[in-house]
C-alpha angles and dihedrals in degrees: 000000000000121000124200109211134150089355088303143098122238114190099219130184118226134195157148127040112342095224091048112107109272124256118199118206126199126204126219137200126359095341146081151226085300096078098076093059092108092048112052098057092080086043086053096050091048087053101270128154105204122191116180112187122204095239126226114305094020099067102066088220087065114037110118113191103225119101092224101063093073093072118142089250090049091052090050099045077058094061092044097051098048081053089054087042088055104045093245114145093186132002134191095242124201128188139203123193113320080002089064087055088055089046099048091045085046097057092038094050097031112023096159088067097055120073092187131343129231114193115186130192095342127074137226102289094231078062096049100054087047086060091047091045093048109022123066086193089064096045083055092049095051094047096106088073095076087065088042095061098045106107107240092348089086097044099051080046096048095037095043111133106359087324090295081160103054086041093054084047087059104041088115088070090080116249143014090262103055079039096060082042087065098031103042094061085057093057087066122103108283096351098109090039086048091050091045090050098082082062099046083053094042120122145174087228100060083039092053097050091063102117125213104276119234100197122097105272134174111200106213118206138164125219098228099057112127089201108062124028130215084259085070096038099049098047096055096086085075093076107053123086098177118069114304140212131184114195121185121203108203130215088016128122123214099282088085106160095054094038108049105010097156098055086039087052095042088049092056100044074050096066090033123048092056076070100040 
């Protein structure tokens, strides 16, 4: 389904019983809403209704071309605005990745809107930047950002050769052909500058400006991400003020909803069914 918000088109997958409590799922790099397939079919099956948006710069219908309107304000005034499109007052939101981001800066700003909170991969930004302040592992890990951020140069990296780069970037996904689902969409005009977009706007203001969330969260992380280090992990529970869980997947690398999608699945209908 298409959804009109903010003068612009989100393209939004929608499932499970219309009258079930409404899960938002956001996407991270470089993916989409697609991502959570394997997912939502346990969520379904618990009464779930699930919509996962493709978020700015990855629908085509909402992809500005100024870098500055892939400010972190700008992504969670998105997600506010497909809820209000939708006719959701409140939502359980999980996050993956860059979508986690979204989802920890949506609870602490709106918290009204945000039944419970499912972060996945990434921390609480307040706790990132602690990792990347006190531990020189974490800075290594988040090196890749730096490319990320220079205008062109990352897209001819990224789309060398029929994208072999991106595509080495996403062999954690499973095979070549969920791979090429992710990869194929950022070949498209505009789509890659439009995902690295939310790099190239990123700041430690707006970081900085997430507040602590008071809604109950579990922060989902997996001890094999080479993203994101146990520093990071452990200190997000700082920054929660509602009731807090910290689950640990073992074994499994950052691609977490296609890699692990049924303990994913099991962590979520954790944090929400006590509010169901």
């Amino acid at each position: 389904m298409r959804v009109a918000a903010r003068g612009l088109t989100f393209d939004v997958r929608a499932g499970g019983p219309e009258g079930g409590e409404v899960v938002l799922l956001l996407h991270g790099f470089p993916q989409h809403g697609g991502e959570w397939d394997a997912v939502v079919p346990a969520l379904h099956a618990a009464g779930l209704r699930t919509y996962a948006p493709d978020q700015r710069g990855y629908s085509p219908g909402a992809r500005p071309t100024e870098v500055a309107g892939y400010r972190l304000p700008e992504l969670v005034a998105d997600a506010v605005a497909v809820l209000d499109a939708l006719g959701v007052d409140t939502a359980h939101v999980v996050g993956h990745d860059w979508g986690a981001i979204v989802a920890w800066a949506l609870a602490a700003r709106h918290p009204e809107r945000v039944r419970t909170l499912t972060a996945v991969s990434v921390p609480h930004p307040a706790a990132f930047g602690y990792a990347l302040s006190t531990d020189r592992r974490q800075r290594a890990r988040s090196a890749y950002m730096t490319l990320f951020r220079r205008v062109g140069l990352a897209e001819r990296v990224l789309l060398a050769g029929r994208a072999v780069v991106l595509r080495r970037l996403l062999a954690g996904v499973g095979d070549s052909a969920r791979v090429a689902r992710y990869a194929q969409p950022m070949r498209g005009p505009g789509a890659l500058t439009g995902a690295l977009n939310w790099y190239r706007a990123m700041s430690g203001r707006d970081l900085k400006a997430v507040g602590p969330v008071p809604v109950p969260t579990s922060y989902v992380w997996s001890d094999r991400d080479v993203a994101v280090g146990r520093t990071a992990a452990q200190a997000c529970a700082r920054h929660v003020t509602g009731d807090y869980r910290f689950v640990v997947l073992a074994g499994v690398t950052h691609w977490i909803p296609d890699e692990a999608p049924g303990p994913l699945a099991e962590a979520i209908l954790a944090r929400v069914r006590p509010a169901a």
